[in-house]
Each structure stands twice: as C-alpha cells, then as structure tokens.
VEXLUMLUM-720680 format. One record per residue: residue number from 1; residue in one letter; x, y, z of N, C-alpha, C in turn. Coordinates in steps of 0.02 Angstrom, whole numbers, padded with zeros to 5 digits, always signed. Layout:
BEGIN
(NUM "a" (X Y Z) (X Y Z) (X Y Z))
...
END
This chain:
BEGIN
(1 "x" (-03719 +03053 -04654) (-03767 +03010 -04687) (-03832 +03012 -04648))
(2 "x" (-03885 +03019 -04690) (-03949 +03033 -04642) (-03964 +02955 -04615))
(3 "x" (-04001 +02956 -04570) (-04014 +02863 -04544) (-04094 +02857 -04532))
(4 "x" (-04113 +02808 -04557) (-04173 +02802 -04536) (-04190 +02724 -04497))
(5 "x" (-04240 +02712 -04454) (-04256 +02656 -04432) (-04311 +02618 -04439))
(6 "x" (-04295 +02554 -04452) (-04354 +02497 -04471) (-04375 +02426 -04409))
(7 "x" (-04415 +02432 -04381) (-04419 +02386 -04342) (-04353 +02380 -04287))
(8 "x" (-04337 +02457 -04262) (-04289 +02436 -04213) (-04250 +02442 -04252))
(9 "x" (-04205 +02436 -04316) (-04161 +02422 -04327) (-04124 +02502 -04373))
(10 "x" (-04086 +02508 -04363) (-04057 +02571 -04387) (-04022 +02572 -04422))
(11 "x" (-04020 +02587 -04480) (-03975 +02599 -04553) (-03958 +02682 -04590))
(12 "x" (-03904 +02702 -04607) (-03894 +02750 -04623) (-03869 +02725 -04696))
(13 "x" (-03907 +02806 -04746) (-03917 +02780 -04797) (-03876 +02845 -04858))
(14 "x" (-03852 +02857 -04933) (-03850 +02906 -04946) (-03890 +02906 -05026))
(15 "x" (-03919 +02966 -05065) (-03918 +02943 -05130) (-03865 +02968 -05173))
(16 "x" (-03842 +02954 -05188) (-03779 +02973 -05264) (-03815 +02973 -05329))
(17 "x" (-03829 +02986 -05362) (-03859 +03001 -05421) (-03911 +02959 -05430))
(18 "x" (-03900 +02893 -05459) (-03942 +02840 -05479) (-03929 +02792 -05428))
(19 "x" (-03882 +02783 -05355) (-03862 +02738 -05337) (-03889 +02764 -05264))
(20 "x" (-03892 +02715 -05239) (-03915 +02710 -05144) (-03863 +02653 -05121))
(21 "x" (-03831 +02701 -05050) (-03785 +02669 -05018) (-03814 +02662 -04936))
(22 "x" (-03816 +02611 -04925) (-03857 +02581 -04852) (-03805 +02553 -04812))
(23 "x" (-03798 +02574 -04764) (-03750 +02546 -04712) (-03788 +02516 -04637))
(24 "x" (-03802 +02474 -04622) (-03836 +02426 -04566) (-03769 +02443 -04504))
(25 "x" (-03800 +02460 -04445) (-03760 +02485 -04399) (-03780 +02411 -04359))
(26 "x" (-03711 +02374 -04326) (-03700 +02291 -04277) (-03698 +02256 -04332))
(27 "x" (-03741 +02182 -04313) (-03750 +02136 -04329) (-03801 +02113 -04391))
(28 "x" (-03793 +02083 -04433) (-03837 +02079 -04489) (-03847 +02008 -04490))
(29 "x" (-03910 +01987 -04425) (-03940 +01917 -04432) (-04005 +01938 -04456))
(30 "x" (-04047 +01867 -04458) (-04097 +01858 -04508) (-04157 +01933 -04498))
(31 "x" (-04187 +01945 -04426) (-04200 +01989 -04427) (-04186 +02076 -04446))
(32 "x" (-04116 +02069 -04446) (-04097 +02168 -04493) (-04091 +02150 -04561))
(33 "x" (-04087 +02095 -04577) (-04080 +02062 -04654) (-04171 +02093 -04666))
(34 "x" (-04202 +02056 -04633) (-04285 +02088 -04651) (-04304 +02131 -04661))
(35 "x" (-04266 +02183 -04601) (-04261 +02251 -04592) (-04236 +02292 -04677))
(36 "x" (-04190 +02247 -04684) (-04152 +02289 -04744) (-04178 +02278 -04814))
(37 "x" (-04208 +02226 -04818) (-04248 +02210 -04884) (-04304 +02249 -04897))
(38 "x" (-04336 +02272 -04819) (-04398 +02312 -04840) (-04373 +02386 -04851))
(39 "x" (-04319 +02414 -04823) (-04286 +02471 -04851) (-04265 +02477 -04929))
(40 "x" (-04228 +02403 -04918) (-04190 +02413 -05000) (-04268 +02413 -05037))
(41 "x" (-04312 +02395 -05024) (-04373 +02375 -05086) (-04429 +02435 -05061))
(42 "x" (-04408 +02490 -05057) (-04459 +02544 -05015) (-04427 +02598 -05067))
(43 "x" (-04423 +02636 -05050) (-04409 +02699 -05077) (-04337 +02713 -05148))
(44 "x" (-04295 +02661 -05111) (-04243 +02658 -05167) (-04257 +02619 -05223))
(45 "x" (-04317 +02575 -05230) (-04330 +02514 -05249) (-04317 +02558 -05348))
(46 "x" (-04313 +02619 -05356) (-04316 +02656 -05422) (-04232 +02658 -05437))
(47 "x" (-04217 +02640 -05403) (-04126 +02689 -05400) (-04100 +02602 -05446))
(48 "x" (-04048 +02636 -05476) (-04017 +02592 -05522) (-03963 +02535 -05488))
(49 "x" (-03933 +02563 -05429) (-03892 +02514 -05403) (-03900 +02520 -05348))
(50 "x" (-03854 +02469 -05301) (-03869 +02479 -05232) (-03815 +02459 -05201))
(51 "x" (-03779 +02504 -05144) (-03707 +02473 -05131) (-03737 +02465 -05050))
(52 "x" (-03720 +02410 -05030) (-03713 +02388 -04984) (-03646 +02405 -04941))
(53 "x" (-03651 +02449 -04888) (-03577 +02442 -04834) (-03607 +02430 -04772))
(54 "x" (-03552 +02380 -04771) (-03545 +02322 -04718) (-03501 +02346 -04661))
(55 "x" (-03449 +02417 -04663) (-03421 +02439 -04630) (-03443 +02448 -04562))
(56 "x" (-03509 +02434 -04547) (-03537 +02449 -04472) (-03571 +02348 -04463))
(57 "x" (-03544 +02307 -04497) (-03571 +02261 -04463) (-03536 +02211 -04454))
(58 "x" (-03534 +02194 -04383) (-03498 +02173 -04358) (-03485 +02085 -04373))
(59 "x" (-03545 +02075 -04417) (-03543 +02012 -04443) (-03640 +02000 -04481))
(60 "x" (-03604 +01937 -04531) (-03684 +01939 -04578) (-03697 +01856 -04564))
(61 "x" (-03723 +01841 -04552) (-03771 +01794 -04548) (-03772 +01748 -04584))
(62 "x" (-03811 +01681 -04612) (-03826 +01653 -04655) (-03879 +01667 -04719))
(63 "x" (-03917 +01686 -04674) (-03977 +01740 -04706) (-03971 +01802 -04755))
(64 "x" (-03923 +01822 -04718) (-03913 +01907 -04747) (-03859 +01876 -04802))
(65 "x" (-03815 +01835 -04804) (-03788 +01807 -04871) (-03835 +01781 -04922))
(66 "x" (-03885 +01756 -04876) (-03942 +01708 -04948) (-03954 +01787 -04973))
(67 "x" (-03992 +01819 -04925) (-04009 +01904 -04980) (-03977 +01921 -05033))
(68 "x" (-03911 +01926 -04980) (-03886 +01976 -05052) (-03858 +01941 -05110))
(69 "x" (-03854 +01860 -05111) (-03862 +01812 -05178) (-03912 +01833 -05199))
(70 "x" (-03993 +01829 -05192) (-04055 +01854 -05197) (-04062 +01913 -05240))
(71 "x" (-04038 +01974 -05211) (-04040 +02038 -05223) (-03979 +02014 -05295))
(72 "x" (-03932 +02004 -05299) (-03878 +02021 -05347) (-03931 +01996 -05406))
(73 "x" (-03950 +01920 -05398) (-03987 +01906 -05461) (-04047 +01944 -05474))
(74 "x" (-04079 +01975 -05452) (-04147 +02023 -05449) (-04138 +02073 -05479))
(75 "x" (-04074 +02108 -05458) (-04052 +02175 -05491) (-04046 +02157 -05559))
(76 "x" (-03986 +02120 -05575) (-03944 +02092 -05624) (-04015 +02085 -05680))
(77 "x" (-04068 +02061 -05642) (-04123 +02017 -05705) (-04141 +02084 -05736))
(78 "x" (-04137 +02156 -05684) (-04165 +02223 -05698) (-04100 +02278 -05730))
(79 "x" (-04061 +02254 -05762) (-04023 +02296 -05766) (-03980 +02305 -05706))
(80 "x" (-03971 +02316 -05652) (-03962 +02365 -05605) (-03910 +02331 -05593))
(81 "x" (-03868 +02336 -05520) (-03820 +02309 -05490) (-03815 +02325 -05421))
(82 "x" (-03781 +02267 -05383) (-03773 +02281 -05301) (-03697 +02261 -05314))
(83 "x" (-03661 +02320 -05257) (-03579 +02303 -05242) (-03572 +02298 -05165))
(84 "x" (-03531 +02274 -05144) (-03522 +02293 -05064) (-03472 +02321 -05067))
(85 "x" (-03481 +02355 -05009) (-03405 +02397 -04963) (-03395 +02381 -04909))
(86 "x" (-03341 +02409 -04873) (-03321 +02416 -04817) (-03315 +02336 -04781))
(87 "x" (-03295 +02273 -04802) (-03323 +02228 -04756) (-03245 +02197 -04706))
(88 "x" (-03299 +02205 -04644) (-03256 +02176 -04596) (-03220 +02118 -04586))
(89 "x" (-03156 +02115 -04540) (-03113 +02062 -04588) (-03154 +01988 -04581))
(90 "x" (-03206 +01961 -04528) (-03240 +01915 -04512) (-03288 +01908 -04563))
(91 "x" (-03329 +01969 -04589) (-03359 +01965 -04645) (-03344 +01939 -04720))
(92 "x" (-03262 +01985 -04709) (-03236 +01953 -04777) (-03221 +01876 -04786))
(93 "x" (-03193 +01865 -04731) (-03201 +01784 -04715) (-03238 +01733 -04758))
(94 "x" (-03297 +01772 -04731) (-03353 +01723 -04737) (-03362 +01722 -04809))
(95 "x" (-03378 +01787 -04825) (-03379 +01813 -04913) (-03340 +01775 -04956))
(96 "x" (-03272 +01754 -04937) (-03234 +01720 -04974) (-03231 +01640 -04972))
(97 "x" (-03258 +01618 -04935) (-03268 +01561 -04917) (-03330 +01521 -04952))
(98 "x" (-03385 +01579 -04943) (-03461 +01546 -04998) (-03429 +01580 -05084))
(99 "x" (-03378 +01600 -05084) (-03368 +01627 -05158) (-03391 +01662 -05198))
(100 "x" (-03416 +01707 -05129) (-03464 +01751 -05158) (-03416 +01822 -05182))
(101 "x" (-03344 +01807 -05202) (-03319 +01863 -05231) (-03327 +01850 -05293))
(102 "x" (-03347 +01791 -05329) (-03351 +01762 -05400) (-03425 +01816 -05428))
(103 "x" (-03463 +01827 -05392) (-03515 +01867 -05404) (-03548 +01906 -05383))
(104 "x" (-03519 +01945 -05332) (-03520 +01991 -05308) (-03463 +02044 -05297))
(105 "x" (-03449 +02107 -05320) (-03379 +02125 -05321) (-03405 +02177 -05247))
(106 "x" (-03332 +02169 -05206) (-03328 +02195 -05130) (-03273 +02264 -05145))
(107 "x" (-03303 +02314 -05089) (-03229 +02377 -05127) (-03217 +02378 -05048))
(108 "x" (-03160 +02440 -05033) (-03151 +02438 -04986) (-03192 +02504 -04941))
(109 "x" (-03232 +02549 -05004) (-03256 +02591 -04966) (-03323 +02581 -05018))
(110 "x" (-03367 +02653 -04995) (-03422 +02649 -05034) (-03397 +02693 -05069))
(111 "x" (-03336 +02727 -05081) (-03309 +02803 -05123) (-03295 +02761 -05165))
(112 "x" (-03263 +02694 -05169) (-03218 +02638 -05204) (-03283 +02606 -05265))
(113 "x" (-03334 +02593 -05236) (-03389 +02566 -05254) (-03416 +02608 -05326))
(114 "x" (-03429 +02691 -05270) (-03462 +02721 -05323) (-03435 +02741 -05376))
(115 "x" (-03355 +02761 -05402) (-03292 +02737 -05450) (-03303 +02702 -05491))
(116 "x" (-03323 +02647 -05452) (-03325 +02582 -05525) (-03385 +02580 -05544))
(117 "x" (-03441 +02610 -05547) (-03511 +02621 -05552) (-03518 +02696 -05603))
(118 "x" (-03430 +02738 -05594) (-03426 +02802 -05634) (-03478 +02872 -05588))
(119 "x" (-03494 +02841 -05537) (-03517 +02903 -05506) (-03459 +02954 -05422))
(120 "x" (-03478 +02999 -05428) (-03423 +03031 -05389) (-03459 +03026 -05324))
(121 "x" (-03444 +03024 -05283) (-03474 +03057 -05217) (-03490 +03118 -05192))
(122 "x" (-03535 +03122 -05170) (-03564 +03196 -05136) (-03550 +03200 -05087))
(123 "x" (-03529 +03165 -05046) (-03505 +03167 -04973) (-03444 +03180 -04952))
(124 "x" (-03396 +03187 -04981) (-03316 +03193 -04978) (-03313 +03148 -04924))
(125 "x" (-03327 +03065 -04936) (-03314 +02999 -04916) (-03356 +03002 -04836))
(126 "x" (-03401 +03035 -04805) (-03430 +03023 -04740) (-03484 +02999 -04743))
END
C-alpha cells in the first residue's frame, strides 16, 4: 500500500476502482482525525466510497467517532458510502457501545469491505 503523510501523521492508502481504502497507522485522536479528513477530502474527495481500516489503530478517540458519524452522513447525502475494516478488539468495543454498528457496517478486512461494495481487490489482500 503506498503511504503518504499529513502533518506528521502517516496513512497508507489504496485505490480500487471507484473506492479509496485509508488505513491510519497508532492512535486515532482528535489530531490524526484532522489529519485524515484533509486526506479523505483531498484527492479521493471524487471516489465513490471510502473504507476506512482501522487495522493499524490502536484505538479512536471521541473525535474520530464524531467524524466518521460526520463522514457516513455526508457521503450517504452524496450517494457514496463509508465501511470500516479491520477494527481492533478495543475499537470494536467502543463501536458497539455508541451503536455505531446500526449505521455504519464494520468488515473484518478491507478485502471483506470491498465484496460488499462488488469490487475485487487489486492487491491480493496487502
């Protein structure tokens, strides 16, 4: 996955057809949440969906949950859609707790993600 960095903060990213998959490497407090909004709203800001994997973070914040409530309705108003992957079991925690599986659907990979979206992967899952 190629990676690029924003303010210090380092994210590796892939495109799949119409879809962009962003993976945030640690911690996802309010600051890589910033980091990641100006990515997600930069270059992919054309791409139809956007899967979020969480597989590199070691935990999300309060913040980075308000986002991606934020982002789901934003897309959603545009057509588009955000899924997550990969989330750690502390993450999932949390995910299940604000009920944010009621509107947000979580996979276990981003291969899982891009499936239910009908697109294949180009990466043979790396």
């Amino acid at each position: 996955m190629p990676e690029t960095t924003i303010d210090t903060h380092k994210f590796h990213y892939d495109v799949v057809d119409d879809c962009v998959v962003i993976r945030p490497d640690g911690a996802c407090n309010e600051k890589k949440i910033e980091s990641l909004a100006t990515l997600a709203d930069s270059e992919f800001a054309t791409r139809k969906n956007l899967i979020l994997d969480l597989s590199g973070a070691e935990y999300v914040d309060s913040p980075g949950f308000r986002w991606i409530v934020r982002q789901v309705r934003s897309l959603e108003g545009e057509g588009r859609r955000l899924l997550l992957a990969g989330l750690q079991p502390t993450v999932k925690r949390a995910y299940k707790l604000l009920l944010l599986d009621k509107i947000v659907p979580a996979f276990d990979t981003p291969e899982d993600a891009l499936a239910d979206l009908g697109v294949q992967s180009n990466n043979g899952g790396n």
